[in-house]
MDTraj code that builds the backbone (N, CA, C; nanometers):
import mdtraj as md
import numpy as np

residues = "UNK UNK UNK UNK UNK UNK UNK UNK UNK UNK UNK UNK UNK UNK UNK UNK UNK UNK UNK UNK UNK UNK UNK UNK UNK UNK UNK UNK UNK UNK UNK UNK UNK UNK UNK UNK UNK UNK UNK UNK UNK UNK UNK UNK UNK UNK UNK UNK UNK UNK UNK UNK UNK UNK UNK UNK UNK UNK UNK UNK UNK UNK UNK UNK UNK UNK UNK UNK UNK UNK UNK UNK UNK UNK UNK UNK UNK UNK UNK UNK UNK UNK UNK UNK UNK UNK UNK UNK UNK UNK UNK UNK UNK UNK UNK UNK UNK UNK UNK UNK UNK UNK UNK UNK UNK UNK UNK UNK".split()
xyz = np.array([
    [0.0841, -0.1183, 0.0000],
    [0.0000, 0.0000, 0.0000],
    [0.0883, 0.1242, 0.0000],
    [0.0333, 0.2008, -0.0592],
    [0.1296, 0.3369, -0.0915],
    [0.0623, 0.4220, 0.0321],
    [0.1464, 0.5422, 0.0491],
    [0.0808, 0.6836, 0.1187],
    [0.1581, 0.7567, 0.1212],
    [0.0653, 0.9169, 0.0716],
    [0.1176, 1.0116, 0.1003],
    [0.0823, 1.0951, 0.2475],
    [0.1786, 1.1740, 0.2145],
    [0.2153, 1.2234, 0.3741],
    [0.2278, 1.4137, 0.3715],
    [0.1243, 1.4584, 0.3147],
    [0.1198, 1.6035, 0.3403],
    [0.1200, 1.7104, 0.4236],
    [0.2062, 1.7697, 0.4436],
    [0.2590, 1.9175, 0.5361],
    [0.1911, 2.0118, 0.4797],
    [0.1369, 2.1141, 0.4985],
    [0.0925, 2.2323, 0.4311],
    [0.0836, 2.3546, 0.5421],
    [0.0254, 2.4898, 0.5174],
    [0.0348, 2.5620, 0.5977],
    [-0.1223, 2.6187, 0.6305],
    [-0.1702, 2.6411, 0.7441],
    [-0.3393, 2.6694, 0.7313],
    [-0.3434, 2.8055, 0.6685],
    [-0.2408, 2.9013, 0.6240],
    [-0.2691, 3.0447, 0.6037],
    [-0.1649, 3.0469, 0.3866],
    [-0.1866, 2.9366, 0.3230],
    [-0.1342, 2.9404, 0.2672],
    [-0.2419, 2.8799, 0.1727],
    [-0.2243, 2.8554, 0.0299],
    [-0.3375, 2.8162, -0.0514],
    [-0.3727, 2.6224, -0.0812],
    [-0.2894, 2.5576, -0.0433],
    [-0.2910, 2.4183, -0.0433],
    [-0.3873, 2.3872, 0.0553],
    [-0.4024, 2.4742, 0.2029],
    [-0.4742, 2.4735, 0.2908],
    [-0.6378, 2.4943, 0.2691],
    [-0.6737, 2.5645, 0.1047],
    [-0.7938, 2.5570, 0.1110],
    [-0.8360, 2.4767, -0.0458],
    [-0.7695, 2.3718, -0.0851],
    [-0.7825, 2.2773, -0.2166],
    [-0.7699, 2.1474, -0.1350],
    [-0.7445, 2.1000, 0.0292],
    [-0.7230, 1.9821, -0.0017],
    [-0.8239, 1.8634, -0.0610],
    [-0.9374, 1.8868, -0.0391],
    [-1.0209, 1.7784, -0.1152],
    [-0.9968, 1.7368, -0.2308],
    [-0.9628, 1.8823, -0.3402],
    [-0.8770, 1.8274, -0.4554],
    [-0.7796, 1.7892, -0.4924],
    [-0.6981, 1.8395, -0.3959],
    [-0.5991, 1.8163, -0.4103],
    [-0.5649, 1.6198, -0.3861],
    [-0.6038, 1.5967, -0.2388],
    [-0.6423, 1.4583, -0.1896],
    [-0.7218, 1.3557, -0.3388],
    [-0.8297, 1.4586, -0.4031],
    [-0.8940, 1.3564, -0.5028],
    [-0.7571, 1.3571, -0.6251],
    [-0.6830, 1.4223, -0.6935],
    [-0.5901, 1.4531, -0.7545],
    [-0.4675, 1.4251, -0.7494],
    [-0.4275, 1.3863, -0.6201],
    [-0.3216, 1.2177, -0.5635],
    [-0.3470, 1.1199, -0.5987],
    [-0.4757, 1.0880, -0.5352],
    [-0.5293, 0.9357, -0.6002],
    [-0.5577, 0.9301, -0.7184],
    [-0.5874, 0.9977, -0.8143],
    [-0.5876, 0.9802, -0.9244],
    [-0.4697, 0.9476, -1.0401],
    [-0.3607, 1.0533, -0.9636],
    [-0.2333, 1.0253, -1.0596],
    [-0.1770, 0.8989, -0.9683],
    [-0.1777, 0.8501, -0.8411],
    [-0.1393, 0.7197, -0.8156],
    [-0.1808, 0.6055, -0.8702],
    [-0.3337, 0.6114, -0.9256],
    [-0.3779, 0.5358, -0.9705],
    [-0.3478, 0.4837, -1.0967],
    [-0.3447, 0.6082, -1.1849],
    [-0.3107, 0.6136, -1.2971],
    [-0.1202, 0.5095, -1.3307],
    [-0.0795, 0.5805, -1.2483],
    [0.0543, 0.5081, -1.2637],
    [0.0773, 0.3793, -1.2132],
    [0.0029, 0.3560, -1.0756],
    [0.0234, 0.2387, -1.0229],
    [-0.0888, 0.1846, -0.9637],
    [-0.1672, 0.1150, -1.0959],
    [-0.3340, 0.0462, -1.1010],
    [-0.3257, -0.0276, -0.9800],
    [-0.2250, -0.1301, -0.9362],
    [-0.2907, -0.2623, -0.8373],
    [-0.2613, -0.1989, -0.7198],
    [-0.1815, -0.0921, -0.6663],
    [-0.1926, -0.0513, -0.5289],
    [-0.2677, 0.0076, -0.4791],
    [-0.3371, -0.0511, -0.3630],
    [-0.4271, 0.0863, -0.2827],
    [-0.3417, 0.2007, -0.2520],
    [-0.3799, 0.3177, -0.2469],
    [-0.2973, 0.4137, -0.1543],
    [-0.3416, 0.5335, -0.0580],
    [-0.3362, 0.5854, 0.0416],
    [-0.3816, 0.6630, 0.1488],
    [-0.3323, 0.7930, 0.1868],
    [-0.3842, 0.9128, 0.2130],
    [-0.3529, 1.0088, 0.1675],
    [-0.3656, 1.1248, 0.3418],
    [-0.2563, 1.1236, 0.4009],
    [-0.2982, 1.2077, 0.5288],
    [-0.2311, 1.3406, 0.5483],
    [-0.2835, 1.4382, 0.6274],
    [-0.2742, 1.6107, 0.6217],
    [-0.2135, 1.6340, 0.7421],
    [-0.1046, 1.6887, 0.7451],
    [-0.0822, 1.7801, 0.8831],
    [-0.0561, 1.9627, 0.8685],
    [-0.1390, 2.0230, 0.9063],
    [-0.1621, 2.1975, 0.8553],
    [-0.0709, 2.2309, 1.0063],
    [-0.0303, 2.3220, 0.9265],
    [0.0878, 2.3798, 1.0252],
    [0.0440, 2.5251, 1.0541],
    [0.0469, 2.5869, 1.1554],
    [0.0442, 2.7399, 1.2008],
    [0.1550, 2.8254, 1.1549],
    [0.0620, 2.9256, 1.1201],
    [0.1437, 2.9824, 1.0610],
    [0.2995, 3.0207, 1.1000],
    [0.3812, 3.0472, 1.0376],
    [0.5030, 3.0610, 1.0844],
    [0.6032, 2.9728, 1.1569],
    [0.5567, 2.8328, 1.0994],
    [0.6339, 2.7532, 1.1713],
    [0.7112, 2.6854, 1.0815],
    [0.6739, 2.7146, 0.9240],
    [0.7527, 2.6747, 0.8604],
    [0.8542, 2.8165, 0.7753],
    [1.0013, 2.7896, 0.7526],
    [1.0841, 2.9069, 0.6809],
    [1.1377, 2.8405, 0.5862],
    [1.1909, 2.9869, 0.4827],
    [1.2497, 2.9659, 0.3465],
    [1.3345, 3.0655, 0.3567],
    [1.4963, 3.0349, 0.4119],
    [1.5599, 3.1933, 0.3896],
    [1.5440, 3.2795, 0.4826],
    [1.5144, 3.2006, 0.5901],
    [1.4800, 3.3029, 0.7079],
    [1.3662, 3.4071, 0.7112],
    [1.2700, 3.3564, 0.6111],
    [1.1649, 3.4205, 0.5877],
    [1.0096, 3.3103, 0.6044],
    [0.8996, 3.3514, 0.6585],
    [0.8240, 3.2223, 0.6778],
    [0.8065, 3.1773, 0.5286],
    [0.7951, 3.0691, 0.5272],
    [0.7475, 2.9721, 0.4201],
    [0.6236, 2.9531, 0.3179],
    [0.6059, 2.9267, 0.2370],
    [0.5156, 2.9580, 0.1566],
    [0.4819, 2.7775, 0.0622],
    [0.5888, 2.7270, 0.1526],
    [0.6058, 2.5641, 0.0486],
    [0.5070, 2.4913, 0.1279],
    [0.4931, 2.3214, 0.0212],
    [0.4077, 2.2441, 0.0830],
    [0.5371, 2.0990, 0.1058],
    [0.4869, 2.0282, 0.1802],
    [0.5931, 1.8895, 0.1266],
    [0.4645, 1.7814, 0.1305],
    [0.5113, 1.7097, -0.0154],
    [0.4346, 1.6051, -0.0138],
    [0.5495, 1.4910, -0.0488],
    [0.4620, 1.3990, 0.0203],
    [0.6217, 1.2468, 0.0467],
    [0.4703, 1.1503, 0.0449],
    [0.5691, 1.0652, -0.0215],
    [0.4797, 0.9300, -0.1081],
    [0.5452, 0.8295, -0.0723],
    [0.5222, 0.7252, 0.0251],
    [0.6169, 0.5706, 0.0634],
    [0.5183, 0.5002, -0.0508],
    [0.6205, 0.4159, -0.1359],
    [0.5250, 0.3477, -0.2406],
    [0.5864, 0.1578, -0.1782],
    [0.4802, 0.1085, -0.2129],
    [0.5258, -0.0055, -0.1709],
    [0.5265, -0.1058, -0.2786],
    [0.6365, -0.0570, -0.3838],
    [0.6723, -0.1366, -0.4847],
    [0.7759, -0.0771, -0.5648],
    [0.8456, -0.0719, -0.6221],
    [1.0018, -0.0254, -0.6947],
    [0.9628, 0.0296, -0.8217],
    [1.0188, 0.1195, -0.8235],
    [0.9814, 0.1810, -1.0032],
    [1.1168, 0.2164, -1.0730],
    [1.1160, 0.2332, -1.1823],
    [1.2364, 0.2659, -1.2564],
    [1.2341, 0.4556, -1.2472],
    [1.3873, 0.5089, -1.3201],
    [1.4003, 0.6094, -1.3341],
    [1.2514, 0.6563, -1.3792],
    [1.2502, 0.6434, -1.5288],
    [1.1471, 0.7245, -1.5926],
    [1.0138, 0.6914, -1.5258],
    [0.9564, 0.5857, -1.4831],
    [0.8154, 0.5725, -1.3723],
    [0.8142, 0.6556, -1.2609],
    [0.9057, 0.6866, -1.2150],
    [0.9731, 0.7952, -1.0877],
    [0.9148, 0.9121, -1.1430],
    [1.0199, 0.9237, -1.2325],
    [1.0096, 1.0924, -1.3282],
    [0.8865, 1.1744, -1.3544],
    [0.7994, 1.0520, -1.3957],
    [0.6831, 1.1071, -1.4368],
    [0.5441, 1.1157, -1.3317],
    [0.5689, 1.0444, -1.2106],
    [0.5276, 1.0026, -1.0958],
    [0.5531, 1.1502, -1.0757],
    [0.6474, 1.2255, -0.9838],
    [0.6639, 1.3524, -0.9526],
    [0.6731, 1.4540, -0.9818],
    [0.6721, 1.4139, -1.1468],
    [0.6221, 1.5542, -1.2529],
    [0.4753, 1.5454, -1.2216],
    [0.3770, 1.4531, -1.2411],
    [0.2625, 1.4653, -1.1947],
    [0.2344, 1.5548, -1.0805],
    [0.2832, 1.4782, -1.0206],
    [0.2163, 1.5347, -0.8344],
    [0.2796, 1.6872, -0.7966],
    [0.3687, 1.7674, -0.8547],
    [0.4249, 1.8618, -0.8737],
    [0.3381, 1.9425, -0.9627],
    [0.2874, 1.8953, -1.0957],
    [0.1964, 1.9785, -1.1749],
    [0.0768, 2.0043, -1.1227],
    [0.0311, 1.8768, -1.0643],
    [-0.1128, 1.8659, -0.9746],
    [-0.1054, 1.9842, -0.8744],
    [-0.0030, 2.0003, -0.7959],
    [-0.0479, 2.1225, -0.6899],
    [0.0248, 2.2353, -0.6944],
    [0.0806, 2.2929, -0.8242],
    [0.1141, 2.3767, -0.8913],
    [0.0009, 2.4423, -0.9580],
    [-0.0873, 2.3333, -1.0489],
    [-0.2530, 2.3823, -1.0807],
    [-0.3123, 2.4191, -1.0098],
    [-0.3606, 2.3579, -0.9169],
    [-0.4486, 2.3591, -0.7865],
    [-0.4203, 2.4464, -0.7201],
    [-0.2985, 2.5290, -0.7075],
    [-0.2852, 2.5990, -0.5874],
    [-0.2229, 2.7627, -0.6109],
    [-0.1540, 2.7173, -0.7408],
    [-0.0795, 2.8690, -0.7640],
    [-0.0291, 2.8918, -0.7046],
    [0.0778, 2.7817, -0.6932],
    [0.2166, 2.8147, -0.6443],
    [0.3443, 2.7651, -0.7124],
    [0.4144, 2.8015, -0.7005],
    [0.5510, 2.7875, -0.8257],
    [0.6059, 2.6412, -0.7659],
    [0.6311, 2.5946, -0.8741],
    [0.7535, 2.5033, -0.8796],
    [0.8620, 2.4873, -0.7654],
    [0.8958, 2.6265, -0.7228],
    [0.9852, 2.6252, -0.5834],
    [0.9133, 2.5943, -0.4479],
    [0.7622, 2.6136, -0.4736],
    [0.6767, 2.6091, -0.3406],
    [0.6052, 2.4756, -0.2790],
    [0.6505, 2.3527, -0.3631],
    [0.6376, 2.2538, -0.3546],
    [0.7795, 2.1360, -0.3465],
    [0.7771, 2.0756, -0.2237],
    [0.8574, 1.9651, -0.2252],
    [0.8166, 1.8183, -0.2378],
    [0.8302, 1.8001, -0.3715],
    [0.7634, 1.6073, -0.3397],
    [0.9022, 1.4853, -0.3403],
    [0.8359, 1.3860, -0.2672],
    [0.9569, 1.2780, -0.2436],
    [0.8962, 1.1749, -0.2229],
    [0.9945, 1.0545, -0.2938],
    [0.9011, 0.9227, -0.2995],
    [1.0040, 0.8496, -0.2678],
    [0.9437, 0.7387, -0.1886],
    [1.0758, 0.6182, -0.1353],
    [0.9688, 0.5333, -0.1368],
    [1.0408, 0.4062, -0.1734],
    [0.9904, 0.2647, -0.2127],
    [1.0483, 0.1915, -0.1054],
    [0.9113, 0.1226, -0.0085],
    [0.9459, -0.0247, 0.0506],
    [0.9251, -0.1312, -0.0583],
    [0.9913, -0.2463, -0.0226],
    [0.9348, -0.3530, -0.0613],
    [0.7794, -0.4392, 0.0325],
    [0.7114, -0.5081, -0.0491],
    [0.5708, -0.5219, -0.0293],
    [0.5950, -0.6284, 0.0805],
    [0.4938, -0.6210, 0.2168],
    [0.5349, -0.7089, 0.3361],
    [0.4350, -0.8302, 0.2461],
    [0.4663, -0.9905, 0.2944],
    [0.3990, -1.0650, 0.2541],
    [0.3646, -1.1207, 0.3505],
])
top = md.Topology()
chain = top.add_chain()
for i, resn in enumerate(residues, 1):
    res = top.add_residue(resn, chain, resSeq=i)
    for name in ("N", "CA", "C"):
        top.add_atom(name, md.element.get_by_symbol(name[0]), res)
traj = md.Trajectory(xyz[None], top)
């Protein structure tokens, strides 16, 4: 089973898309990786607790444990997704998003 693991800020714009954002994970997980379930949880942060530069923060981090191995280019396009997804959704740049994916192997 896969999951992502979202940080965001309550005074920032990810803070008011997550439903789509949440429906718009599962969709590009799905899309890429049909046989896994995957689960999707929020932690909203107060303001000012996250910085960039010694300035408060404006980023989100989204982290994906996948529980199956992918190649370079399945990777590639995996986090070009999920990067475009809340780049659309949110109107925020390319710099204002951190995504990261690490692969367990599947418990049997």
């Amino acid at each position: 089973m896969a999951h992502f693991s979202c940080i965001i800020q309550r005074d920032q714009s990810a803070a008011t898309c997550v439903a789509e954002l949440e429906a718009g994970l599962h969709e590009i997980h799905a899309k890429h990786f049909a046989d896994e379930p995957t689960t999707v949880s929020w932690r909203r942060l107060p303001p000012g607790d996250m910085f960039t530069e010694g300035k408060p923060s404006t980023s989100s981090i989204v982290s994906c444990v996948l529980g199956c191995a992918t190649s370079l280019p399945e990777r590639e396009a995996f986090l070009r997704a999920v990067c475009e997804l809340w780049t659309s959704t949110t109107g925020c740049t390319d710099h204002e998003v951190v995504v990261a994916v690490t692969e367990t192997e599947p418990l049997t």
